[in-house]
LODREN-947287 format. One record per residue: residue in one letter; x, y, z of N, C-alpha, C, CB in turn. Coordinates in steps of 0.2 Angstrom, whole numbers, plus 5000, padded with zeros to 4 digits. Glycine has a CB too. Example, Ala and Ser with C-alpha at 12.3 -4.5 7.8 and 13.67 -1.06 7.14 Angstrom:
<sites>
A506649725039506249785039506649845039505749785045;S506449895035506849955036506450005039507049975029;
</sites>
This chain:
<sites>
X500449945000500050005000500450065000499550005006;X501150064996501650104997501750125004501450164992;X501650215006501850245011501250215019501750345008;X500650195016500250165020500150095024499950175018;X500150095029500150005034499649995034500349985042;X499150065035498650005038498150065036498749965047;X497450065033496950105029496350065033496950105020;X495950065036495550035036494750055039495949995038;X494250045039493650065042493350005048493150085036;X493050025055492949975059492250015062493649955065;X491749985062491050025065491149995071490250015062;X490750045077490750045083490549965086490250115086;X490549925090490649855094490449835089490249835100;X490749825082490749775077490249775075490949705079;X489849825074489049795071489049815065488249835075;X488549765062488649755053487949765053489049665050;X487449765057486749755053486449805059486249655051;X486249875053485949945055485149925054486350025050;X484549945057484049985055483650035054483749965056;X483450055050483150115046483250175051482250105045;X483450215051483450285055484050265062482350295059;X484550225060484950205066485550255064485250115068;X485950285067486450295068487250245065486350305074;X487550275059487950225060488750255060487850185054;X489150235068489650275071490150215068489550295082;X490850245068491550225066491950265066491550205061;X492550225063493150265063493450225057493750255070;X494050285056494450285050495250265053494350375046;X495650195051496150185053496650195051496050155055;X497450225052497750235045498350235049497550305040;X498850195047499650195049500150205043499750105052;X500450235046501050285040501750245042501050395042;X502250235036502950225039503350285038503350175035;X502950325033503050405034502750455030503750415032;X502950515030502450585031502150575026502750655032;X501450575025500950575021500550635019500550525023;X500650675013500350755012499550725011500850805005;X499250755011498550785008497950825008498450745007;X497650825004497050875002496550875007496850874994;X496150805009495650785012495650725013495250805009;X495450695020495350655019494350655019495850635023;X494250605016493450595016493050525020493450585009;X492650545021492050475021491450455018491750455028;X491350425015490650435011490350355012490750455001;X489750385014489250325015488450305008488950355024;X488650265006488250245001487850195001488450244997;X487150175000486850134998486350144990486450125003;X486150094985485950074982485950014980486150094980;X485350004975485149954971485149944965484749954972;X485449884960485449884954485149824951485949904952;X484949804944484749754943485049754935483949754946;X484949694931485049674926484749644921485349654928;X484849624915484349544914484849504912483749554907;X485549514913486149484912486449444919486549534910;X486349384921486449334929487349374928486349194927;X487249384934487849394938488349454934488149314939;X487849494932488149564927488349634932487449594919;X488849664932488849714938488749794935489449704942;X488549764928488449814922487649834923488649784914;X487349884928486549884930486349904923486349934936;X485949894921485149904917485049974919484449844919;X484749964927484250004930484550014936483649974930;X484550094940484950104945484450124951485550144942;X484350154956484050174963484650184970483550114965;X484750244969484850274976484350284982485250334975;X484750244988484650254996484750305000485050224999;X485350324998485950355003486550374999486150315008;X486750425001487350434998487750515002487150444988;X488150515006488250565010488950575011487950555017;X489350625012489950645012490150675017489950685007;X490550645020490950705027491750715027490850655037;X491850765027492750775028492850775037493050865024;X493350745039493550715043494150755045493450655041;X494550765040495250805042495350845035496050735044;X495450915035495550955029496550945026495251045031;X496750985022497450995021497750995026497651045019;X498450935025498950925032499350865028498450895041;X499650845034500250805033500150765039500950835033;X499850665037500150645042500850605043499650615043;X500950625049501550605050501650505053501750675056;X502150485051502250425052501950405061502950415050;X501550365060501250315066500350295064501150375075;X499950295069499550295068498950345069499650255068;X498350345066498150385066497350375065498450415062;X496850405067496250395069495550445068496350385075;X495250435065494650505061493850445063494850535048;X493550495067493050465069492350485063492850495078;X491750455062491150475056490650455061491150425048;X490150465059489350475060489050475056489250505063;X488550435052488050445048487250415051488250405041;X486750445049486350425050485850415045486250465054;X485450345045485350305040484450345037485350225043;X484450325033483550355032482950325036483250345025;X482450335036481850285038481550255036481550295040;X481750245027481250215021481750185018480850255016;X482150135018482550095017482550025017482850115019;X482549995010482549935010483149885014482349925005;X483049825014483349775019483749745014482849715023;X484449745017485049705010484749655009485749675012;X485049645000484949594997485149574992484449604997;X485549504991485749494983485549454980486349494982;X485449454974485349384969485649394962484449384966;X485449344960486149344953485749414947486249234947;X485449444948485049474943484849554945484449424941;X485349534952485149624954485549614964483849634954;X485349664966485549684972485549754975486149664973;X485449734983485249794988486049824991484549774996;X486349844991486849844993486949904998487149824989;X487449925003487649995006488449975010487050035014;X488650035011489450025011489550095015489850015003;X490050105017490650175019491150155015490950195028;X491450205012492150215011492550275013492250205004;X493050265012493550315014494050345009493950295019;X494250395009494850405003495350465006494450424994;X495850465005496250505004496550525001496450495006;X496250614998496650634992497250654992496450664990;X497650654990498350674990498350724985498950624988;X499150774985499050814979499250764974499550884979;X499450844967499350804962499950744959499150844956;X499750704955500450654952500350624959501350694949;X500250624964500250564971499750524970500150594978;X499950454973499250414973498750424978499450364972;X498150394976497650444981497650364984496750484978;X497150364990497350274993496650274995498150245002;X496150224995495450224995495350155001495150224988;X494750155002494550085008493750105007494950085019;X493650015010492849985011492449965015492749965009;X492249945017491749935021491149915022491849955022;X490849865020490049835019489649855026490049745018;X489249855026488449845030487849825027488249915033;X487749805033487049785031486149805032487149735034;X485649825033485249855035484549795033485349935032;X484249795039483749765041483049825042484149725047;X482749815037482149865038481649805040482049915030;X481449795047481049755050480149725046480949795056;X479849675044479449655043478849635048479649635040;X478449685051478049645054477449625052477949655058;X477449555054476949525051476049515052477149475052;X476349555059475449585062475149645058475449615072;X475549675056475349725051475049715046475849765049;X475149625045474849595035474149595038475249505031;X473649615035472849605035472749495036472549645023;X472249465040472349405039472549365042472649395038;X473549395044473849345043473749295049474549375041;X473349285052473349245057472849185054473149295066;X472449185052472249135047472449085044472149135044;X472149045044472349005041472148995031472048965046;X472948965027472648975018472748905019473149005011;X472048925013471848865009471548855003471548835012;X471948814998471748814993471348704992472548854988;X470948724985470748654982470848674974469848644985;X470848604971470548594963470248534961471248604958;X469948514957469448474955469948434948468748514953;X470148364948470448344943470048304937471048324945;X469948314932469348224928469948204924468448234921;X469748134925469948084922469548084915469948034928;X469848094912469348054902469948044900468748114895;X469547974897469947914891469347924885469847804895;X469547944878469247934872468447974874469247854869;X468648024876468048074877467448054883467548084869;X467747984886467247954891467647974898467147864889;X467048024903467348014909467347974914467148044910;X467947954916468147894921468247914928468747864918;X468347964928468347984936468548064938469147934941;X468548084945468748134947469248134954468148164948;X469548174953470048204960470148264964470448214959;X470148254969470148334973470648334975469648374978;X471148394976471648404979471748464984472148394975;X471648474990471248524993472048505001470148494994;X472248584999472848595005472748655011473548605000;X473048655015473048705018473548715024472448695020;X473848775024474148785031473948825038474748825030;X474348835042474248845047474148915049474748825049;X474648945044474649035048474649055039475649085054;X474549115036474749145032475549185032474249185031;X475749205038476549225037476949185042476649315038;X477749185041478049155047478649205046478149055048;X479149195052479549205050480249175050479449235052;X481049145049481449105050481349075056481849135049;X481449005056481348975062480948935064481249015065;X480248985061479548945063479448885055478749035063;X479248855058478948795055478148795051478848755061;X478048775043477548775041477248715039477648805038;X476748725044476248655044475648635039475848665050;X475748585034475248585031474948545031475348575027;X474148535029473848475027473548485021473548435031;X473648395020473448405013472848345013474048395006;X472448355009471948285005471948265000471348295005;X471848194999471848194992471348124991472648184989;X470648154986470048104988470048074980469248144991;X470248024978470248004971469747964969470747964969;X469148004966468647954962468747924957468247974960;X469347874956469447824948469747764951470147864942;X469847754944470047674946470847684945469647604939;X470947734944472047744943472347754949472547814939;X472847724951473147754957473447814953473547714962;X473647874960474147944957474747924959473948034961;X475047984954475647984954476048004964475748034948;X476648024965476848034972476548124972477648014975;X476548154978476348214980476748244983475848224983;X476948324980477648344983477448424983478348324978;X477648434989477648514994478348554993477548495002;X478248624989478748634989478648704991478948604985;X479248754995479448804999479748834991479948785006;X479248904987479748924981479849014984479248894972;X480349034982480649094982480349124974481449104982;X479849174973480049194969480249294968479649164966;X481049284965481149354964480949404961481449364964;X480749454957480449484953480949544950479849504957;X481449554946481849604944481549634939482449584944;X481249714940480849754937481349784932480549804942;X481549754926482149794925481749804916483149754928;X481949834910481549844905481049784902481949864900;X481649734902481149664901481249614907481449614895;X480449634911480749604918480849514919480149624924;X481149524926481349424925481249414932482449394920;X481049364930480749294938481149274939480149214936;X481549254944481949214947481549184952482649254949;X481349094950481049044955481549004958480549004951;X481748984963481948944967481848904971482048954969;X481748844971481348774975481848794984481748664970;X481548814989482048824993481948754998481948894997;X481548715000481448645002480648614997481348645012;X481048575000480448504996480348434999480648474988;X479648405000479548365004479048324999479448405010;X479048244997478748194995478548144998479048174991;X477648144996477448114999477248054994477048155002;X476847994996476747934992476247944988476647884995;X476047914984475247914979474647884983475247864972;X474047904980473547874983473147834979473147924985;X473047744981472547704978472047734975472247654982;X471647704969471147704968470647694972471147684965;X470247744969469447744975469747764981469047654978;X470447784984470347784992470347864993471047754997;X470247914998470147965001470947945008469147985003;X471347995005471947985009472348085014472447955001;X472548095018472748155020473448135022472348185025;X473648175021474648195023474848265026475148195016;X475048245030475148305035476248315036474748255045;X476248365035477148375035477048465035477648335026;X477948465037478148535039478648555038478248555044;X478848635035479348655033479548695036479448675030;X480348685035480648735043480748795039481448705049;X480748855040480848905035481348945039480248945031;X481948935032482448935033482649015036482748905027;X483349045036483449115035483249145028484149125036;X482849185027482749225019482449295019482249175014;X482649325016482349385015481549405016482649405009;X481349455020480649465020480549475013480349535025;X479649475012479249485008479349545008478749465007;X479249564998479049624997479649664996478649665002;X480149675001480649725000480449785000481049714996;X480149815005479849875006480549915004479449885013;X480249974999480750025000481150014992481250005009;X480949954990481349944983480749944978481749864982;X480949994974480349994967480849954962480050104964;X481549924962481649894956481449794959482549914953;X481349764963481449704965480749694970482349704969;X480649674969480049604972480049534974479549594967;X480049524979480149474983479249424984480549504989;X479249364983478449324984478749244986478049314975;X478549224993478349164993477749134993478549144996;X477749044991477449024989477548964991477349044985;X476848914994476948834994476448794989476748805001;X476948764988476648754980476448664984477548754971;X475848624984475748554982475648544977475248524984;X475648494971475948474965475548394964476948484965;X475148374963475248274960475348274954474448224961;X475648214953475948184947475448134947476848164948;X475448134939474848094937474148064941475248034936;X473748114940473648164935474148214937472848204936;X473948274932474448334935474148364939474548394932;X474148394946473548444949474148474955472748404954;X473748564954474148614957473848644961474548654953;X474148664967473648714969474348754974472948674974;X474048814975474548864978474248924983475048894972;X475048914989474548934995475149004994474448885004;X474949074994475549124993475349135002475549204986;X476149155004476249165011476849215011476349085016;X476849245018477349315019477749265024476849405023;X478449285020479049295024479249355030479549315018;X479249365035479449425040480149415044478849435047;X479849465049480449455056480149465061481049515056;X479549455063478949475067478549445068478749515065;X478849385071478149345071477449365072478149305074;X476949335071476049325072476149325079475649255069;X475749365082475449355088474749295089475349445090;X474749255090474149225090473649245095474249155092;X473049265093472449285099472549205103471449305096;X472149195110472149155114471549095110472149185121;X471249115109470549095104471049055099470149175098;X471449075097471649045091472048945092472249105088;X471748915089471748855089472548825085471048845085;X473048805087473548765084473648685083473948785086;X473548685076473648635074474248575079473848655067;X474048505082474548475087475048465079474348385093;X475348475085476448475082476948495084476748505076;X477648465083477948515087478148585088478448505087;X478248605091478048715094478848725092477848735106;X478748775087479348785086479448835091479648795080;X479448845094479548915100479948845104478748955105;X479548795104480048755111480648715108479448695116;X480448715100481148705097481848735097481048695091;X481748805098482048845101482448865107481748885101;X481848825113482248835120482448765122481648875126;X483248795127483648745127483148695132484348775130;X483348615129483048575135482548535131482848625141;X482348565125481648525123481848505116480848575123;X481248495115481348435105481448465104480948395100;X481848455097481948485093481748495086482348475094;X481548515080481048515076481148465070481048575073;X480848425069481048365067480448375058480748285075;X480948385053480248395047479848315046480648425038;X479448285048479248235046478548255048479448175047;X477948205049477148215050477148225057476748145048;X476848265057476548285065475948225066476248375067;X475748235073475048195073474548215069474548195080;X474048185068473248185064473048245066472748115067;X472748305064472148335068471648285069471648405065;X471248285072470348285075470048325073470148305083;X469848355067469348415066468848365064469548485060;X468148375064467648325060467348385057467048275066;X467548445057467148495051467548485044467348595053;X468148445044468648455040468348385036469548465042;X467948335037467848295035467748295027467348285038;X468048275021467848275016467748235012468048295013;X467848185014467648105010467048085012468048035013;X466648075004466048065003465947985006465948074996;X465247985011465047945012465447915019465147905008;X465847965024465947945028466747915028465347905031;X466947855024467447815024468047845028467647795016;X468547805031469147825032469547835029469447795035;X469847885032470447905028471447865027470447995031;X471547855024472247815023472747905026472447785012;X473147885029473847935027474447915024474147945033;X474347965019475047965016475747975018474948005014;X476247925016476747925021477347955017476847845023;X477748015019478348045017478847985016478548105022;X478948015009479547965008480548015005479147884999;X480248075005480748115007480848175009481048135003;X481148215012481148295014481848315011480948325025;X482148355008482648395009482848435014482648425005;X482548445019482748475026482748415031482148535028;X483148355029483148295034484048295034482748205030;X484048255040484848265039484948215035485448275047;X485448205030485848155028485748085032486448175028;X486248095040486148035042485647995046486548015044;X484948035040484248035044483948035051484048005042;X484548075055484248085063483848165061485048085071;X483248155065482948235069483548275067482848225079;X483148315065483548405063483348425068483248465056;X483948465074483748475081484148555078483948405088;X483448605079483848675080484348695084483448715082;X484948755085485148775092484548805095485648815091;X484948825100484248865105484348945102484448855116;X484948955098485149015098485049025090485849035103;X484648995089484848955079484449025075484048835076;X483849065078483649105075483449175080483349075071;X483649235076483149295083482949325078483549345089;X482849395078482549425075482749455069482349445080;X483249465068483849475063483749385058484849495070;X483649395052483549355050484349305047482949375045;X484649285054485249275051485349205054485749335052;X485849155052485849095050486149075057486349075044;X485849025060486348975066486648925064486048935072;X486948885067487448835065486848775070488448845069;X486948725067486848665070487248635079487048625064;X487048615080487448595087487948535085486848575093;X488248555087488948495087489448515077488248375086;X489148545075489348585069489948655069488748615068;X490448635066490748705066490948735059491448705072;X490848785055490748845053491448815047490748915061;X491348825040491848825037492148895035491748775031;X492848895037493148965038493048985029494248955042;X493148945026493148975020492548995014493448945018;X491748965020491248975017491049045015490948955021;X490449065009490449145009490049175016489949175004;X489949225016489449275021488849275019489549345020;X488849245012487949265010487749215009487649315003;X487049215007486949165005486349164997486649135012;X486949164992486649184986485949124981487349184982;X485749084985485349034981484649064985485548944983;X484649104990484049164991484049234992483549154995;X484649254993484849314991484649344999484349344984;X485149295003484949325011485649345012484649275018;X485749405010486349445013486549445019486149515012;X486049455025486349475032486849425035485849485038;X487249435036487749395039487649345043488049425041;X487749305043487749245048488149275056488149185045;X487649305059488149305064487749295073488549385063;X488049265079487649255084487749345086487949185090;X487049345093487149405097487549415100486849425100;X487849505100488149525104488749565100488249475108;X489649585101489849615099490149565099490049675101;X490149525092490549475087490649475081490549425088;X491249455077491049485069490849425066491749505064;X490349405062490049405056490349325055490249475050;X489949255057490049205057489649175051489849195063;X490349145046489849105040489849025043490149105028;X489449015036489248945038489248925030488448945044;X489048845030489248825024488548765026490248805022;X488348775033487648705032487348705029487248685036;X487348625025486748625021486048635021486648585020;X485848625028485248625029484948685029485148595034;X485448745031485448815029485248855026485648835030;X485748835021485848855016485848805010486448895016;X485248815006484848774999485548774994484148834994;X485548704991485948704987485848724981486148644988;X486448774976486248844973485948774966487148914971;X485448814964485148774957485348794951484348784956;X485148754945485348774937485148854938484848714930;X485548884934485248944930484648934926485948984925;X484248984929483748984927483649044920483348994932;X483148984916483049034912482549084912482948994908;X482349154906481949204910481849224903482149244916;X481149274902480649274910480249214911480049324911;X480449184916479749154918479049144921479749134921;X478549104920478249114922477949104928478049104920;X477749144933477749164940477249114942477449254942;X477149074948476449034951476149084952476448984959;X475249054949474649094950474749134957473949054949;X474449164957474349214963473549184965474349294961;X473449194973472949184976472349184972472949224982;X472149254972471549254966471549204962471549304961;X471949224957472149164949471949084955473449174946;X472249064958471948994960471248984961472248964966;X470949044965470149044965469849044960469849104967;X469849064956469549074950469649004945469949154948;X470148984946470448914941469848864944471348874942;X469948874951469548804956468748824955469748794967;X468548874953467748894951467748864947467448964947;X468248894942467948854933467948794933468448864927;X468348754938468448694939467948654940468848684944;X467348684947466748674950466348694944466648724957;X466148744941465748744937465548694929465748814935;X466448684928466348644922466148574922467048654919;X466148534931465948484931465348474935466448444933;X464948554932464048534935463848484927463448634938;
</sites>
């Protein structure tokens, strides 16, 4: 660094993830071997957003400023060889979206520092990332304490002659969750033919939205879970859960180029039948009224605290509802038995959270007995969860490389794609569905 040792920027007790309207204090760190002239030293604190329609192009399409502020710190002088210290202060906005990256765009903010020199000298510059966590709460979504649920009607015809029908009729638990919490489904599947179906599979999808001249979908399977087929003639239900993972809130308030949507997609193979439950991503969880009724399973709250189970993705017990009854004629129902999850460990014992695995900050724990691959990234680019992996308190910025964590990155997608219907759009399909087989 020629005349320089040491340039560097350090924010106050290590903190890397600011929210909206916080204060962000630091220092400017600079060691000389000898006398260093110059014009100014600076600090500038930026944030912005850019996006592309080119995967992993840093060449933006389309641009959007955050932030962008300027402080001089020390005017004309000379520093003299040792070391040397220049304190900053910025203060963040209140309408600012939550870091974020994907291969087709990103939220990003930073400080840098520069030191001009006079002329023909070289100027010497530094960097510095942050992060910013613009809170999602989920009690603020109209709802969300309800329970979704979607149905569709499938016919079976052979050479214009109708041979049977199918319903596939799913439902969860809550409409939003946040990292941590657990999503509980059930599903039905009542088959009026003589075929058995294909297997039935649940899947947790990201999808990103980059608003850019020709906008593009980025879909992503973030877990998945398969269930078995159902005999002919039988009325069958399957019950399973997804632990949802660290990922970026819905929406991305505050971004007009990028849109964020989840979604649980149930799917049967042979026939084809689809139905889709769209659900919000936060940092906030649902407050349940006392009224409110939870489905038996394990609690992820107590998956959380030290001493109890741990969250295990396979079938919880049965409900008991007799309103939920849908099989014609009374008959029992079969349960459908999971024959994979992607959120299972390898050496298929219980996925047992840490107690400290998630807080409010939507950032990644380690598994217990697990330690941390020094050479893993910070982010986590297969959903575009920026915030750092790190536990509470004043410590820097802990990655991780678990699988179970972090979704293993998928083929490049092609684009644009086409987006899962949206809530309406499935209403409206399961009408036509109902009306076409009066």
């Amino acid at each position: 660094m020629g005349k320089l040792q040491e340039f560097d920027i350090t924010f106050a007790n290590n903190k890397v993830v600011y929210g909206p309207g916080e204060s962000i204090i630091g220092t400017v760190k600079i060691r000389t071997a000898n006398s260093l002239h110059y014009k100014a030293i600076k600090v500038n604190c930026q944030g912005s957003c850019g996006i592309s329609n080119k995967m992993n192009d840093s060449s933006w399409s389309l641009e959007e400023q955050y932030l962008n502020s300027m402080l001089s710190v020390a005017d004309k002088g000379t520093l003299v060889p040792g070391e040397h210290s220049f304190t900053f202060q910025f203060v963040l906005p209140v309408a600012i979206p939550t870091s974020f990256e994907g291969p087709f765009g990103k939220v990003v903010y930073h400080v840098r520092a520069a030191i001009d020199t006079p002329r023909f000298s070289k100027d010497y510059k530094a960097q510095r990332p942050f992060y910013v966590l613009n809170m999602l709460n989920l009690n603020e979504v109209p709802d969300i304490e309800q329970q979704n649920c979607a149905v569709t009607t499938k016919k079976f015809n052979y050479l214009l002659v109708r041979t049977g029908t199918l319903m596939l009729k799913t439902r969860s638990d809550l409409r939003g969750y946040i990292p941590g919490q657990v999503i509980r489904l059930s599903t039905e599947i009542h088959n009026k033919s003589g075929k058995d179906t294909g297997y039935v599979l649940a899947s947790l999808i990201q999808k990103v939205t980059y608003r850019a001249k020709r906008p593009v979908f980025d879909l992503r399977t973030i877990a998945e879970v398969e269930g078995a087929g159902v005999k002919a003639g039988k009325h069958a239900e399957w019950k399973e859960q997804i632990i949802v993972p660290p990922l970026p809130q819905s929406a991305l308030a505050g971004c007009r180029l990028i849109d964020i949507d989840y979604f649980v997609q149930i799917s049967l193979k042979s026939p084809e039948a689809v139905v889709v439950l769209p659900i919000y991503i936060g940092n906030i969880p649902v407050n349940l009224s006392p009224t409110r009724s939870i489905p038996t399973s394990p609690s992820p709250v107590s998956s959380l605290v030290p001493g109890t189970t741990g969250v295990m993705p396979s079938a919880p017990p049965a409900e008991e509802d007799p309103q939920d009854e849908l099989c014609a004629g009374g008959f029992a129902s079969e349960e459908i038995p999971t024959k994979s999850h992607s959120q299972q460990d390898p050496s298929g014992q219980p996925v047992t959270m840490s107690p400290s695995a998630f807080s409010q900050a939507p950032g990644a724990a380690l598994l217990s007995g697990r330690r941390p691959d020094a050479s893993a990234p910070l982010f986590c680019l297969s959903t575009g969860a920026t915030i750092p992996f790190f536990t509470e308190g004043d410590v820097l910025p802990i990655p991780t490389s678990c699988s179970l964590i972090l979704p293993p990155e998928y083929s490049s997608c092609d684009y644009p794609q086409e987006p899962p219907p949206t809530y309406e759009e499935s209403c409206s399909s399961v009408n036509s569905s109902f009306n076409s087989g009066q």
